[in-house]
C-alpha positions in Angstrom: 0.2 26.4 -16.4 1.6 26.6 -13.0 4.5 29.1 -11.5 7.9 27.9 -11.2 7.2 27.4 -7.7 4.3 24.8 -5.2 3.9 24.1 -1.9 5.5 21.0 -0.3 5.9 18.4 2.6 9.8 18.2 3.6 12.0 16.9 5.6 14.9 19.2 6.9 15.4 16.9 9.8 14.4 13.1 11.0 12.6 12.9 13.8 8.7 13.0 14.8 5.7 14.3 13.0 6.8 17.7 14.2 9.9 17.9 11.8 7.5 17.5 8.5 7.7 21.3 7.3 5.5 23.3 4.8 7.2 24.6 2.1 7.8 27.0 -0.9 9.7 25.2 -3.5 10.7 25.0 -6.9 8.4 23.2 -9.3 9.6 19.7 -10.5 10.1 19.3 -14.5 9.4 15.9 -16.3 12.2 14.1 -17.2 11.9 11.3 -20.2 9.2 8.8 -19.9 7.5 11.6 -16.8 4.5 13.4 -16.5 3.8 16.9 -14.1 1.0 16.0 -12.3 -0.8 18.7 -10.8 -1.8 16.4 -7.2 -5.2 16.6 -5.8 -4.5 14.2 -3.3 -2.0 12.0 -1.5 -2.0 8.9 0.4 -0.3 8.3 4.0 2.0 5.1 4.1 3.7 3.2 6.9 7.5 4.4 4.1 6.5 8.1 4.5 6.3 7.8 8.4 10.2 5.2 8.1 11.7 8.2 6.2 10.2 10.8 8.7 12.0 8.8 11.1 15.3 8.5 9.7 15.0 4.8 7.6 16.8 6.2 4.1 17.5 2.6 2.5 14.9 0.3 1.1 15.4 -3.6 1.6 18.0 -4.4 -0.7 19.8 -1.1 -1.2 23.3 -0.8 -0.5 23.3 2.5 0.6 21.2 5.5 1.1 20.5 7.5 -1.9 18.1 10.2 0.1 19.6 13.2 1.0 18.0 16.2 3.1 15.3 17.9 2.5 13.4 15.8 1.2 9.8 15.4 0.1 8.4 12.1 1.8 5.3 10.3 -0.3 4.5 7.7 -3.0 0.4 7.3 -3.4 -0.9 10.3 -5.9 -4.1 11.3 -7.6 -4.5 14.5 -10.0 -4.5 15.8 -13.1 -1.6 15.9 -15.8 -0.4 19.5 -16.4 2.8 18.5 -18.5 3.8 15.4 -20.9 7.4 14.5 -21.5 8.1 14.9 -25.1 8.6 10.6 -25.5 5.2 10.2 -23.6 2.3 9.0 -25.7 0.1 6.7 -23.0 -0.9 10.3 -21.4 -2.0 13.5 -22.0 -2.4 17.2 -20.7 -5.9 17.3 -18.4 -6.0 13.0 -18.2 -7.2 12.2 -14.0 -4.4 9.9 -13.0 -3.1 7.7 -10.1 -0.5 6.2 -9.0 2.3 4.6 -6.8 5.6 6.3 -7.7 9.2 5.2 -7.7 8.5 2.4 -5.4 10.2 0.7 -3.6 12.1 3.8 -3.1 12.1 7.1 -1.0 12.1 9.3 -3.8 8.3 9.9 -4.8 8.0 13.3 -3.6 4.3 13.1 -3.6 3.6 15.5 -0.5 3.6 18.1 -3.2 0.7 20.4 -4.9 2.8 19.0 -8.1 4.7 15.8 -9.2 7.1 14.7 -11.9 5.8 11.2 -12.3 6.9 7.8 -14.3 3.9 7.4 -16.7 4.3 3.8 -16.5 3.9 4.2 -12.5 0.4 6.0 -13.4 -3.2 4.7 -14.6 -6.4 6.5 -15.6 -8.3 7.5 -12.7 -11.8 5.8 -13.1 -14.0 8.8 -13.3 -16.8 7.5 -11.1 -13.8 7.9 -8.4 -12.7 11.2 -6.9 -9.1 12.2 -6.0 -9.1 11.1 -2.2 -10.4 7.6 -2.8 -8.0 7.4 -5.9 -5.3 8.7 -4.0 -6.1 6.2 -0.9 -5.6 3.0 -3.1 -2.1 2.3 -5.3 0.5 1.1 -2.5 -2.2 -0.9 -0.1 -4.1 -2.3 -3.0 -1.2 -2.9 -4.9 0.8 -4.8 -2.2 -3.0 -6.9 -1.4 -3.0 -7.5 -5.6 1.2 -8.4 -5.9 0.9 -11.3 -2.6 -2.4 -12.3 -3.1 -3.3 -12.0 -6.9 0.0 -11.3 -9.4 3.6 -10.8 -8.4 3.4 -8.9 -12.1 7.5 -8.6 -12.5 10.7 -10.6 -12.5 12.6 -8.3 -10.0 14.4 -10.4 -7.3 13.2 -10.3 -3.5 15.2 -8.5 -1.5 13.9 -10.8 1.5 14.4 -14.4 -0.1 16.1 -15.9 -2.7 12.7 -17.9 -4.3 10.2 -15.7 -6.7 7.3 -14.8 -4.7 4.1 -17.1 -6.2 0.8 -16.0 -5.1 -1.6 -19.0 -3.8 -4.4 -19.7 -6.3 -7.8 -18.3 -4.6 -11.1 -20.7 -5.7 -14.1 -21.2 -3.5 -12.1 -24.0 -2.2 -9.2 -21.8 -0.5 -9.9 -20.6 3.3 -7.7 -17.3 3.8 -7.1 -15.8 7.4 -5.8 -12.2 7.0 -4.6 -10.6 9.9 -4.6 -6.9 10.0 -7.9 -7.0 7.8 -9.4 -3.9 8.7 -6.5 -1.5 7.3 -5.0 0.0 3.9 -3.5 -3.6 2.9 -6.0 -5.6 5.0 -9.5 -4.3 3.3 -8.2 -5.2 -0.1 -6.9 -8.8 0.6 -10.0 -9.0 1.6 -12.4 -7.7 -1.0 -10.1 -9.4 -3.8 -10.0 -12.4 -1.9 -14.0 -12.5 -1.5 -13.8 -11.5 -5.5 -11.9 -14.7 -6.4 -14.5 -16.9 -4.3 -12.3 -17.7 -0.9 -13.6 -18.1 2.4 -12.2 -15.2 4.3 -11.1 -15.2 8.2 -10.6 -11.3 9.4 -8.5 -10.5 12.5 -9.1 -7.3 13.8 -10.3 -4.8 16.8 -14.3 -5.6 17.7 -14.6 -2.0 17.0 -14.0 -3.2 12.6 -16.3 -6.0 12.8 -19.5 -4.4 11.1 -17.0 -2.8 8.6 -15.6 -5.8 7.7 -18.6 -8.1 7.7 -20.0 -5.8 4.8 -16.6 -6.2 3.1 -17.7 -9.7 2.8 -16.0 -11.5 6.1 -17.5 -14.5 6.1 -15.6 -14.8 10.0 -14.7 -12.2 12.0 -11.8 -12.7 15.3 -11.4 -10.3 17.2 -7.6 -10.1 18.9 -8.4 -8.3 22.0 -10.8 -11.4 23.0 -9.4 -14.2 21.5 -5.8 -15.8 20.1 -6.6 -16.6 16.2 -3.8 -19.5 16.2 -6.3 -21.0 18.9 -9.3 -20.6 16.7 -8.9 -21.8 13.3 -7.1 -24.8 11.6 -6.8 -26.0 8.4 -6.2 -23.0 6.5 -5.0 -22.4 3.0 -3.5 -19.0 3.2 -2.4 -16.9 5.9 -1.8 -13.3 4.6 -0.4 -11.3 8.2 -0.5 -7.6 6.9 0.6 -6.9 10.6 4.2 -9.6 10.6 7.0 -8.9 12.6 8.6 -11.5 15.1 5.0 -12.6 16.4 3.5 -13.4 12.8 5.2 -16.9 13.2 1.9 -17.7 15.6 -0.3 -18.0 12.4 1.5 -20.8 11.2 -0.2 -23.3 13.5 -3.9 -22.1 11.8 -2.1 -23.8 8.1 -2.7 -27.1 7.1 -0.2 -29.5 5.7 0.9 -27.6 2.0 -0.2 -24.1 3.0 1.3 -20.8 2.9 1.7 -18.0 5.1 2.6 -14.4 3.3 3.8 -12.0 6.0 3.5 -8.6 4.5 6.4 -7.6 6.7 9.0 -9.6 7.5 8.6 -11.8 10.7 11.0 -14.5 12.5 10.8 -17.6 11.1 12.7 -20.9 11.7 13.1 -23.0 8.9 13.3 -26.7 10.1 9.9 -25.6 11.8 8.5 -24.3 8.8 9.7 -27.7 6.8 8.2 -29.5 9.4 4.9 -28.3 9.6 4.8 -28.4 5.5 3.9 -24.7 4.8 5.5 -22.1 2.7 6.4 -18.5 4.0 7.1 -15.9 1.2 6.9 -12.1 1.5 7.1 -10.1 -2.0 7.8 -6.3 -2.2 5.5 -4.1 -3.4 6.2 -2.5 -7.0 5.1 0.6 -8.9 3.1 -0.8 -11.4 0.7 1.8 -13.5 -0.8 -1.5 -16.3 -1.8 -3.7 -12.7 -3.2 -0.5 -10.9 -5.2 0.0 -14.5 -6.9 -3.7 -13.0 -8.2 -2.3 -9.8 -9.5 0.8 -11.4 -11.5 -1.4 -13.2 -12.8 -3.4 -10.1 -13.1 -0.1 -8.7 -15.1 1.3 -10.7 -17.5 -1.7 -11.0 -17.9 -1.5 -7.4 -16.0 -4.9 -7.0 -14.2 -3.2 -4.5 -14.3 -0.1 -2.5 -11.8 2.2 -0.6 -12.4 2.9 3.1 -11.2 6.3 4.2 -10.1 6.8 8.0 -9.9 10.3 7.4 -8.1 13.5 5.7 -6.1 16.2 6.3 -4.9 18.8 4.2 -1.3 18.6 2.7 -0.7 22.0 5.2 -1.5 19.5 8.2 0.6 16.2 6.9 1.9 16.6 10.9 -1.3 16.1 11.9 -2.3 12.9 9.5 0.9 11.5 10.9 0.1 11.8 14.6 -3.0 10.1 13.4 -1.0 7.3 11.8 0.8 6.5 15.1 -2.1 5.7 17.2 -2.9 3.0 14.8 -6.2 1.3 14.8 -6.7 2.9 11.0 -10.1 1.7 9.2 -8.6 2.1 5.7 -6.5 4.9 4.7 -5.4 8.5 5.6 -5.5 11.0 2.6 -3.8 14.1 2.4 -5.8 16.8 0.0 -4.2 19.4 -1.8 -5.9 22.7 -2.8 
């Protein structure tokens, strides 16, 4: 068993990657329905870098529930140490991984241990180590709940309609913009897995990567204007959005849909007009659908690119990585 105390990633301050501090602090203790999770490795997300710089409210929230320090982080793989005594899924010494608490800022996953939801956790597939593991549940889980199944009944905090994923069939033509990083790569492997003829948008520099993902075409942005390009498409999924992912939604055809992974600008009567549907959904914890892409995981359906690691001791420098962008995959933190 561990000490009552870890190392940790916190947070005494907002600001730049500077302000993300290495710790000594008190070991966490499962609550009901939790699991200690001794963390081998930890996944860099764009929420770990918003909390670094002082976001503390998710889309929907009222008001802030994070308070300072804090320990940033949702994407975990390890080993259970502990099992709440109303826990029977899990047990002491199962490989796990998981997204947890999302959508919220209290994961606390930049941590050499973690009380986690058990339903927030699957088995790890043991053909998988901890760093690929660790790389996949919020990216592959936000490519699985737009693109695949929404999997819960929770209301959108961007629109008032359910989110409803567009069924993929040898007959759909997908464009996904962004298609070379954490969210991109999947939408793209579990796109190719359902049959759909898949447009990438990227850097030149991701083209070979993503033509043995399966691209079946390959844009590159620095050459040419993808709205320009291609027509008649099914499905945009823009895991880029903003106020310019409104551009994509001349590529649709009459009845298609364009899923903006972050919310863009987008005029209504123009969207009525051209025929097309824009939904966004919001990415949930979800240990039973994370269970599904261990499986194709583990078949070698799909694979996880990693753009590189850093050790949990160096989390400032992962996040300096993060910010000049052009990511192939993920960035992993590893824990000793």
């Amino acid at each position: 068993m561990p000490t009552h105390t870890m190392r940790a990633v916190r947070l005494h301050a907002h600001g730049g990657p500077e302000v993300l501090q290495y710790d000594e602090v008190p070991l966490p203790e499962p609550g009901p329905g939790e699991v200690l999770v001794r963390v081998h490795a930890v996944g860099v997300n764009p929420p770990d870098r918003y909390l670094r710089g002082g976001l503390t409210t998710m889309p929907g929230e009222g008001e802030s529930s994070v308070s300072l320090p804090v320990i940033p982080g949702t994407d975990v793989s390890g080993v259970v140490e502990a099992v709440a005594s109303n826990v029977d899924s899990l047990s002491v010494g199962d490989e796990v991984f998981g997204l947890l608490r999302f959508p919220s800022f209290h994961g606390s996953a930049y941590a050499e241990y973690v009380a986690a939801p058990a339903a927030d956790l699957a088995r790890k597939p043991a053909g998988i180590d901890h760093v690929h593991a660790a790389a996949m549940p919020m990216a592959a889980l936000t490519a699985w709940q737009f693109l695949i199944d929404v999997g819960h009944d929770h209301p959108s905090p961007f629109q008032p309609a359910r989110h409803r994923p567009t069924p993929l069939d040898a007959d759909t033509a997908v464009l996904i913009n962004g298609a070379a990083g954490g969210v991109g790569h999947f939408a793209l492997q579990l796109a190719k897995w359902k049959g759909a003829h898949v447009t990438a948008v990227a850097s030149g520099t991701h083209e070979s990567f993503l033509r043995e993902l399966g691209a079946d075409q390959f844009i590159d942005y620095t050459k040419s204007r993808p709205e320009e390009l291609v027509h008649d498409i099914d499905l945009v999924l823009d895991t880029v959005g903003g106020p310019n992912s409104k551009r994509f939604l001349r590529t649709l055809r009459r009845g298609g849909s364009h899923f903006p992974v972050f919310p863009g600008d987008f005029d209504e009567a123009e969207t009525a007009k051209l025929g097309v549907t824009v939904s966004i959904a919001q990415v949930r914890s979800n240990g039973a659908q994370l269970a599904e892409l261990g499986r194709l995981l583990d078949a070698g359906t799909i694979r996880v690119a990693i753009d590189s690691t850093f050790k949990l001791a160096d989390a400032r420098a992962a996040h300096e990585r993060a910010a000049r962008g052009h990511i192939q995959g993920k960035i992993v933190l590893t824990v000793a």
